[in-house]
N, C-alpha and C positions, 0 to 999 in steps of 0.2 A: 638701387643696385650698387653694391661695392665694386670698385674696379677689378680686383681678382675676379669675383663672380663674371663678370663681364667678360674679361679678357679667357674665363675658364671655358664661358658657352663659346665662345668663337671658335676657342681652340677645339674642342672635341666636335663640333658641327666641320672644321677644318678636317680635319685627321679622315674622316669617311670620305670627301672626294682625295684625300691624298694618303692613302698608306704610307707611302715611301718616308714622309716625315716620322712615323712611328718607331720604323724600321731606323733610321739613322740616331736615333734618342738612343735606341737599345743598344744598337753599337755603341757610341758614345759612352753612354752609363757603362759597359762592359770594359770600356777601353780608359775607365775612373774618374772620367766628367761630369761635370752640374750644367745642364744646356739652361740656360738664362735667354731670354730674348728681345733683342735689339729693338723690331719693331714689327709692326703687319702692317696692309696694307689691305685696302677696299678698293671697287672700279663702281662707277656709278655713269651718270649722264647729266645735264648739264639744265634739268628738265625742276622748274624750284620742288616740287614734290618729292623728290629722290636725289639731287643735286649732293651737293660737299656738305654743304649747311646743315643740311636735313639728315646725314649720315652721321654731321658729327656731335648730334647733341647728347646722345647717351656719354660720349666721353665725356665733353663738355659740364653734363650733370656727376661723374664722378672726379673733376677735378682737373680736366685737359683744358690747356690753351692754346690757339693758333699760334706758331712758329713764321713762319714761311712761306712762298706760293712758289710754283716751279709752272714754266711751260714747255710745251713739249711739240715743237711746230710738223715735224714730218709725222709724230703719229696725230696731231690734232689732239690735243688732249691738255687739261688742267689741272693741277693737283694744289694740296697744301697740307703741312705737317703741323702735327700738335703735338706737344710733349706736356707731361703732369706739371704740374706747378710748383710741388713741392717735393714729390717723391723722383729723385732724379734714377732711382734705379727700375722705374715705369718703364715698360715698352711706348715707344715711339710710335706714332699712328699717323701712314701717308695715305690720303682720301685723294684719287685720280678720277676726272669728269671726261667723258667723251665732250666734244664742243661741235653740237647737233649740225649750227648753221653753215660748218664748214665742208659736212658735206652732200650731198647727192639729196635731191627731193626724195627719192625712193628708200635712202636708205633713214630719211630724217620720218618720214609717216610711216614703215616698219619698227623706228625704236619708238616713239610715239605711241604705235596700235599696241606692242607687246606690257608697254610701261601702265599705261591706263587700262590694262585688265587686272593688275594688283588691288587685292582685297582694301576698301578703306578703311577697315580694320584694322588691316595689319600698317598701314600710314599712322593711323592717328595715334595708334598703341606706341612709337616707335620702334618698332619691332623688324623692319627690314634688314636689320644688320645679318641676321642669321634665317631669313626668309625664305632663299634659294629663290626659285624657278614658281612663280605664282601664276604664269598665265599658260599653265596646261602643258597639252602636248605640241610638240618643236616639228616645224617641216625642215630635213635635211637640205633642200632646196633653197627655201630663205638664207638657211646659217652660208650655204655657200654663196650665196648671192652676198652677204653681210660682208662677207670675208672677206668676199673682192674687191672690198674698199677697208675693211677695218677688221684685223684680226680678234682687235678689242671689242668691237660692238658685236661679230659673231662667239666669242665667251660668253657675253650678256647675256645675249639669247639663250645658249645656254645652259649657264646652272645660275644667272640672276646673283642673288646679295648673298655675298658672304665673304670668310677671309679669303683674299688671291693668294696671298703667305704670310707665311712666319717667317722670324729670322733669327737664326741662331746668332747670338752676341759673340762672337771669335775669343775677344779681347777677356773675357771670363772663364775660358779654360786654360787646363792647366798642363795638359801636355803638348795640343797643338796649339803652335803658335803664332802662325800666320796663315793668312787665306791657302799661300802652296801649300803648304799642311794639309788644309783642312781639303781642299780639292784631291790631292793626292789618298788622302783615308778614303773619300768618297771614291775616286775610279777603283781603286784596290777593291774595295767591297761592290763593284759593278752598278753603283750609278752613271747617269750619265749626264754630261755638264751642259749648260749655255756654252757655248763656244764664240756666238752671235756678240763681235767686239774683243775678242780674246775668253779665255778662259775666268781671267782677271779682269774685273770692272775697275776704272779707277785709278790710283795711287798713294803713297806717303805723303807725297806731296802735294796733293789734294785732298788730303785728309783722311781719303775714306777709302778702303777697298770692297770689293764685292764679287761671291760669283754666286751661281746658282744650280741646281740639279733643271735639269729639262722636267714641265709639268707631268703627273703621271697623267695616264689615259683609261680613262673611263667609258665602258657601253653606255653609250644614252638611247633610249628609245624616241624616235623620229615616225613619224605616218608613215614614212617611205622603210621603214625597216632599223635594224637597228648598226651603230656605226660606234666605233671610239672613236672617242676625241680629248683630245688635251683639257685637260682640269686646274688642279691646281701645283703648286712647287714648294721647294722649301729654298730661301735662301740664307746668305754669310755674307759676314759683316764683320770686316775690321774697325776700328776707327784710332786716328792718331790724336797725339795733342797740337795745339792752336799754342800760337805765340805767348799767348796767358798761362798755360800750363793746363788749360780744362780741355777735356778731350770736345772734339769737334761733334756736334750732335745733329748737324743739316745733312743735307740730300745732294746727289751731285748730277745734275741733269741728264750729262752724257752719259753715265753710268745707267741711272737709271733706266733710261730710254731704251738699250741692249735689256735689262731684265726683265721687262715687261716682256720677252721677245720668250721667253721659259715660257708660254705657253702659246706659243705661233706653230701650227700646225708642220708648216713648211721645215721648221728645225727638226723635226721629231721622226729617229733613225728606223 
């Protein structure tokens, strides 16, 4: 598989848990921009069957290399970046692992039960990247029992593997020009932002900025009934240049940590 093709199945398997990314393309395009994108980013667990590794060999087979590792101590959680090797205008790919043993017996044989009903088909094919939700129907009960410890491991549950977001490359258009910008088009047009750490992730002087739209919210069908819940988002992304004069292409831990937070139930007005 060619990396467009790749990065194409993601993106329209994306777009159905998230309208609202469709929606801000269109504005964009209307308002005389080319949306380019930064990077996406997957959630997994820490489990070797579905772990980083195992998420990121379809890149890895069209050309990606590990970057990076980032940790993430108050959510518990692992991640690492890969960037193409030679194609530097590739989206960026950040693969985050729940890290099972840190917590609760109850909530570690819950990810466990849910992850070992995944078809071994869909494993060996490596096909989990766009797989969603493989072990059936969801008890509203468990997600909130999950929640109570991990807002992360209650998304798993779920809608399972696929893009968390896209990210719009800021640094690529041409009318707006910085994240305020870009936050300001978005409330104007009735999104609504992460606030979770300011509106703005980041800075100049750490190279990177970021904000995010809050996840949209989708009916999921639950045993107990049906409920919305937070899905996926779309995020932005500035990026500055580095001492060398090449623009900065890592992750900022504290930033990041607040965007994970676009799909925390508790945000969402």
């Amino acid at each position: 598989m060619e990396k467009e093709l790749l990065f194409d199945t993601l993106w329209k398997d994306y777009v159905t848990q998230t309208p609202s990314a469709s929606k801000i393309n269109e504005l964009l395009q209307q308002h005389g921009e080319t949306v380019k994108n930064d990077h996406i980013a997957l959630r997994t667990v820490n489990l070797p069957e579905v772990g980083i590794d195992k998420l990121a060999v379809l890149f890895i087979q069209v050309g990606y290399v590990e970057k990076e590792s980032y940790y993430f101590s108050e959510k518990k959680l692992r991640a690492k970046h890969f960037e193409h090797v030679s194609d530097l205008s590739a989206p960026k790919v950040f693969i985050s692992e729940l890290l099972l043993e840190e917590f609760s017996e109850e909530l570690q044989e819950t990810v466990k039960s849910f992850i070992s009903k995944i078809p071994k088909g869909i494993l060996e094919l490596d096909a989990l990247l766009v797989s969603g939700r493989t072990w059936g129907t969801v008890s509203y009960q468990t997600y909130e029992s999950l929640r109570k410890e991990s807002e992360y491991a209650a998304w798993l549950y779920i809608y399972g593997f696929c893009a968390n977001h896209f990210t719009i490359n800021v640094n690529e258009l041409k009318n707006i020009e910085d994240i305020n910008d870009m936050n300001v088009f978005l409330k104007f047009n009735s999104f609504q932002m992460n606030e979770s750490g300011g509106e703005i992730k980041g800075s100049s002087d750490l190279m990177l900025e970021q904000s995010s739209i809050l996840a949209d919210k989708k009916e999921v069908a639950f045993i107990e009934g049906n409920y919305l819940i937070p899905s996926c988002y779309y995020e932005f992304a500035k990026r500055y240049k580095q001492s060398n004069g090449e623009l900065f292409q890592g992750f900022v831990t504290n930033s990041a940590d607040k965007i994970f937070e676009s799909t925390d139930l508790v945000l969402q007005h």
